[in-house]
N, C-alpha and C positions, 0 to 999 in steps of 0.2 A: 670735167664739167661738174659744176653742183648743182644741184637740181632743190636743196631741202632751203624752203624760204627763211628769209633773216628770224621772221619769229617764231618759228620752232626751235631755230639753234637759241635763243633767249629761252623758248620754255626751258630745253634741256636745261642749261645753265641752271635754271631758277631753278628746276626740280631737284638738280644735283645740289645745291648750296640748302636748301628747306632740307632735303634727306640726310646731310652731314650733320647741319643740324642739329636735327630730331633722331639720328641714330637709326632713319628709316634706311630699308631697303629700295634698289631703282626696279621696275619691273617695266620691261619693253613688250608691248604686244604689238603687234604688224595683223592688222584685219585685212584681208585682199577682197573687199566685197564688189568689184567692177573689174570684169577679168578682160572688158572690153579695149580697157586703157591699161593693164600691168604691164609696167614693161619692169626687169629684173635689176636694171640698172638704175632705178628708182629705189628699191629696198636695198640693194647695195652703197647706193649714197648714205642711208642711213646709217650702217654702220660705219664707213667711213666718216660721216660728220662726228659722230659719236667717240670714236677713234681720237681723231682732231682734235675733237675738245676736252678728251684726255676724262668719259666719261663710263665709268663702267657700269656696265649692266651686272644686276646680282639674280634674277632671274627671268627667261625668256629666251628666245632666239638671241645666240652668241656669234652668230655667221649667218649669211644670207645662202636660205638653199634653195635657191634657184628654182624657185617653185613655177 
């Protein structure tokens, strides 16, 4: 199941093709500020979407740990 809405996977995109670009680096932060709603399978989508569209991270969490 995927859980990461259609327009995040367009941000990514957009931010990967601006950063090729511009020769910038991608930098992923994962904020967990509602611990009421985390579920793990959520941040693990992300890197799986990520994955998918073939987008690499250059610094930040590289794996989902299970927090």
């Amino acid at each position: 199941m995927v859980f990461l809405h259609l327009g995040n996977a367009y941000s990514f995109l957009k931010t990967k093709a601006l950063a090729e670009k511009h020769g910038a680096k991608i930098l992923l932060r994962i904020d967990d500020l509602d611990r009421d709603r985390y579920r793990p399978e959520y941040v693990q989508d992300i890197f799986d979407t990520l994955d998918f569209l073939e987008i690499p991270i250059d610094l930040g969490p590289k794996k989902s740990s299970g927090i």
